[in-house]
Legacy VTK file of the C-alpha trace (Angstrom):
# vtk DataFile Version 3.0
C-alpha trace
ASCII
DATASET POLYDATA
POINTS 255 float
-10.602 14.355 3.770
-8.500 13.093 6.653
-4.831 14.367 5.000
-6.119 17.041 3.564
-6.292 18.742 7.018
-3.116 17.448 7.980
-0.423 20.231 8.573
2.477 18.445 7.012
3.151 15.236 5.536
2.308 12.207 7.447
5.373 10.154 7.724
5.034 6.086 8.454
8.025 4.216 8.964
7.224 0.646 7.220
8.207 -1.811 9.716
6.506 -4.494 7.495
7.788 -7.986 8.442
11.326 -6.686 9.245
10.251 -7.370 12.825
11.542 -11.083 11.726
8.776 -12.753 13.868
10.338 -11.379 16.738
8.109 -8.962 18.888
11.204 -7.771 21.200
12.683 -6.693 17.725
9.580 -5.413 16.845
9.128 -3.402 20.107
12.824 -2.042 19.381
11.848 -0.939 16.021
9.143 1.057 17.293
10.470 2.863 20.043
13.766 4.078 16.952
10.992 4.998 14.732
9.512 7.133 17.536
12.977 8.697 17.830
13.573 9.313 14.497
10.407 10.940 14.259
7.946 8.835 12.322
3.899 9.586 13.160
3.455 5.735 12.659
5.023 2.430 12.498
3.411 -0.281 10.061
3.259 -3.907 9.930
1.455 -6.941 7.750
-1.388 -8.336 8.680
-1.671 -11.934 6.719
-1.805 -15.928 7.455
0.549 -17.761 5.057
-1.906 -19.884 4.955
-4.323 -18.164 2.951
-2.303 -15.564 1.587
0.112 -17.804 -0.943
-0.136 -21.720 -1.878
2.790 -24.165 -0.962
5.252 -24.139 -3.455
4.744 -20.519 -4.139
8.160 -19.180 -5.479
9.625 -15.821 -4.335
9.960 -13.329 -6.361
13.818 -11.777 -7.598
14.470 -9.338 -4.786
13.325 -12.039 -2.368
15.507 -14.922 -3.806
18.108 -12.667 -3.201
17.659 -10.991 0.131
16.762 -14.551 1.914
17.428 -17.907 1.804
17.233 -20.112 -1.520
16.092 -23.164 0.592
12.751 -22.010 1.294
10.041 -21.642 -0.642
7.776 -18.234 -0.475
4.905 -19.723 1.859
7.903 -20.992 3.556
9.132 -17.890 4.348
5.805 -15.622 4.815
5.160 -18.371 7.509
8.056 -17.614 9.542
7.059 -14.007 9.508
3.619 -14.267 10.885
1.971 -11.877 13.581
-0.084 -13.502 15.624
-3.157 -12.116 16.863
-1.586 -11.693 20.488
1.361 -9.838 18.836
-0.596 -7.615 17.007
-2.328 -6.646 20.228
0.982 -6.285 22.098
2.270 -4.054 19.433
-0.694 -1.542 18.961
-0.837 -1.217 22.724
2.685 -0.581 22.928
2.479 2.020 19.983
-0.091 3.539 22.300
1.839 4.030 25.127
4.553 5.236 22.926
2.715 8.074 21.221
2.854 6.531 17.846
-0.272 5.373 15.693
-0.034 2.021 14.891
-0.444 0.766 11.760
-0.816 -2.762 9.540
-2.052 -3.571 6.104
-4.487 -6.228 5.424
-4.028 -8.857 2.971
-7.552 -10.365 3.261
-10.994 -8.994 4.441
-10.832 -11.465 7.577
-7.164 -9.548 8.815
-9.057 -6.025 7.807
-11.958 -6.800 10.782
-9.872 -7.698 12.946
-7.585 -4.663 12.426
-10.644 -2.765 12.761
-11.678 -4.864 15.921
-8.618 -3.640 17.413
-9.569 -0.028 16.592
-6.681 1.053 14.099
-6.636 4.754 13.228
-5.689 4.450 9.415
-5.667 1.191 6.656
-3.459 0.478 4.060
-3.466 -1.720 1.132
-0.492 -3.226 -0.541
-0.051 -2.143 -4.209
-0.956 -6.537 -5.378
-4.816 -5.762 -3.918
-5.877 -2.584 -5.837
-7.855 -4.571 -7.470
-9.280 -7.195 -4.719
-12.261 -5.186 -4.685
-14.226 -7.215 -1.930
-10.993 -6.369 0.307
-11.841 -2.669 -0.475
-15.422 -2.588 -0.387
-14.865 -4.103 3.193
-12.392 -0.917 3.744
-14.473 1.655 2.417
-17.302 0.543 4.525
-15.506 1.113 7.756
-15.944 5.123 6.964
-11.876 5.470 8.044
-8.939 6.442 6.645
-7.383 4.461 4.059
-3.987 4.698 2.037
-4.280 2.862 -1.180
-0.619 1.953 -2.515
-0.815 1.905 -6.774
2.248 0.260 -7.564
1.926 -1.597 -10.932
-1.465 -0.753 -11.486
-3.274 1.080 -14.755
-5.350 4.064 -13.837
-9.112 2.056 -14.401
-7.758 -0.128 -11.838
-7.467 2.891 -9.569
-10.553 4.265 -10.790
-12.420 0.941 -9.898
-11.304 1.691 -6.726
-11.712 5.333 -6.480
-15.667 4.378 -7.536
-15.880 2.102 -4.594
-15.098 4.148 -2.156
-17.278 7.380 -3.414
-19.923 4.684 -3.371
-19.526 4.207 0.008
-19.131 7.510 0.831
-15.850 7.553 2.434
-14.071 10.626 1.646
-11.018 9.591 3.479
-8.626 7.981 0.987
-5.434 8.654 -0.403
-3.368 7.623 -3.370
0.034 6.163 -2.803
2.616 6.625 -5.547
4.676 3.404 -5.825
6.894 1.527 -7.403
7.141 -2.562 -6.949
11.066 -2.346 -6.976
13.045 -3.097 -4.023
15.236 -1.628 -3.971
13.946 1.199 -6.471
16.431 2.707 -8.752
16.605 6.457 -9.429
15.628 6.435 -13.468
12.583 4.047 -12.286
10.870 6.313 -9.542
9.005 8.554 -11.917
6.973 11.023 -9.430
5.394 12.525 -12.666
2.702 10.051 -11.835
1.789 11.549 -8.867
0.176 14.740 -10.793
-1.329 12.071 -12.580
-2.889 10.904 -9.747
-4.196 14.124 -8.834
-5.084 15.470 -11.672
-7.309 12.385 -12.716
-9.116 11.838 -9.490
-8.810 14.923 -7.262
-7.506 13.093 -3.916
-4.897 13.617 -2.066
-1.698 11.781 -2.971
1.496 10.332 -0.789
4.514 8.407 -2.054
5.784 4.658 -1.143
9.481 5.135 -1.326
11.439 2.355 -2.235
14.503 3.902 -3.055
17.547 4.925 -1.762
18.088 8.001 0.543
15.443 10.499 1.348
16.124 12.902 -2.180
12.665 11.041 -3.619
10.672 11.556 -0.443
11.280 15.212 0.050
10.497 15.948 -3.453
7.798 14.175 -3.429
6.333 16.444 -0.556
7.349 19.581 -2.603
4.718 17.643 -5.514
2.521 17.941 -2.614
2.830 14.476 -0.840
0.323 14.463 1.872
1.497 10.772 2.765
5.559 9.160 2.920
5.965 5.589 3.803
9.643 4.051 3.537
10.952 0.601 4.722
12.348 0.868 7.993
15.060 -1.212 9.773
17.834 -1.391 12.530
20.260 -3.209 10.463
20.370 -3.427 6.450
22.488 -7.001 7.054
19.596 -8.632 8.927
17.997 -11.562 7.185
14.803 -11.239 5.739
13.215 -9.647 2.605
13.198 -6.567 3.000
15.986 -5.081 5.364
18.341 -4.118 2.223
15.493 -2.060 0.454
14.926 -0.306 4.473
16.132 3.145 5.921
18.036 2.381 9.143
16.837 5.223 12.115
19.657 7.675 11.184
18.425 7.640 7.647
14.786 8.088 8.456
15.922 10.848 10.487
17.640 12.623 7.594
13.976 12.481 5.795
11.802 13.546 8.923
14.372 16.710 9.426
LINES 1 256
255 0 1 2 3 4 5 6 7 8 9 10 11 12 13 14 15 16 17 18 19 20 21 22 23 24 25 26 27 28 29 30 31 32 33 34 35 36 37 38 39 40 41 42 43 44 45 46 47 48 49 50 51 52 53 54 55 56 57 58 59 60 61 62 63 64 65 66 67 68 69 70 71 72 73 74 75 76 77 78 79 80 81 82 83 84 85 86 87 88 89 90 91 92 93 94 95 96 97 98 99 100 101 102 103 104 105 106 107 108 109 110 111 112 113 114 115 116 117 118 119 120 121 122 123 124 125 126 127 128 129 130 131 132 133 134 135 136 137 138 139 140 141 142 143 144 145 146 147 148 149 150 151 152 153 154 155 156 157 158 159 160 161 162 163 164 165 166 167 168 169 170 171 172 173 174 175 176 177 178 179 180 181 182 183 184 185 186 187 188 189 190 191 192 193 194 195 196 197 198 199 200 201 202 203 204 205 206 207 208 209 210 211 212 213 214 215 216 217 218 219 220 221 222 223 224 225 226 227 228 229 230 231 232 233 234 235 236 237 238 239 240 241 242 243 244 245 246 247 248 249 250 251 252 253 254
């Protein structure tokens, strides 16, 4: 398994759709990451479009992070990468030293992720259980980080099966939970051994909460994987800047 060879824990600061639609942000956000010492940046990869229906209402944290005006396709639409963009961005990661990353949220976005060569997948907690999105995955043969947020463990084992059936050894378990931003008496990394214990794969942990305590002690329950929201200004609009570590925070966590 990919992260089981890994010397340390592999640490991906979540740009996600913080970029705002802006790629000069975007390129900003990479090149603090870098500094503060994440192995990878990691973005959406979606089309409003497809992904939610007009009319589609946000969810709590949203309605409160962005504007009440706008309705959730609304808002995913403004957030877009194009294909361009995405191309901009992984060849800028490149020449930066820093894998990029991006999570599909359909099986079209997943090839062409894999057209443009990415190193490592990742699914959003809501698909664990679009199993055509990770049949599609598990056929590529490459790494893939499966967040479990909200999920029962036969969803995870549906998805454990798919992947041994498609021989892929190179998946890993991502601890999570849907709150953003998490509270302290929510995190609950008990469920990591969980995890582990009930399917024998490595395991990493999607941080939502605040400060870098939960991270590190998630690595001392033998986190192979740490993702946390990553930002260059909590007070930006959008969804998820609040939730986000700003680069002297994720520095704090890398060191």
């Amino acid at each position: 398994n990919y992260f089981n060879q890994l010397s340390r824990a592999y640490l991906i600061a979540e740009i996600g759709v913080n970029h705002n639609g802006d790629i000069e942000l975007a390129r900003e956000m990479i090149l603090e990451a870098k500094k503060s010492g994440a192995d990878a940046v990691k973005f959406q990869t979606f089309k409003a479009d497809s992904l939610v229906i007009p009319g589609t209402q946000k969810v709590r944290y949203q309605i409160e992070t962005t504007s009440k005006d706008e309705t959730h396709h609304e808002m995913l639409k403004k957030l877009e990468l194009g294909e361009a963009a995405h191309r901009h961005l992984a060849l800028f990661c490149a020449e930066q030293n820093i894998d990029f990353l991006s999570t599909p949220y359909d099986i079209d976005s997943a090839k062409f992720l894999n057209d443009l060569d990415i190193k490592i997948f990742k699914t959003a907690s809501a698909d664990i259980v679009d199993l055509p999105l990770q049949e599609y995955l598990a056929s590529t043969g490459k790494p893939v980080i499966v967040a479990t947020g909200m999920s029962s463990i036969d969803e995870v084992e549906k998805v454990v099966d798919i992947y041994k059936d498609a021989d892929n050894h190179n998946l890993v378990l991502l601890h999570c939970v849907s709150n953003y931003p998490c509270s302290d008496i929510s995190i609950n990394l008990r469920s990591m051994n969980t995890l582990s214990k009930s399917f024998s794969l490595p395991i990493g942990f999607s941080d939502h909460s605040e400060g870098f305590l939960a991270a590190v002690s998630s690595v001392a329950m033998g986190a192979k994987v740490i993702e946390k929201h990553f930002t260059l200004d909590k007070n930006l609009s959008g969804p998820d800047h609040k939730a986000s570590s700003t680069p002297d925070e994720f520095s704090e966590l890398v060191a």
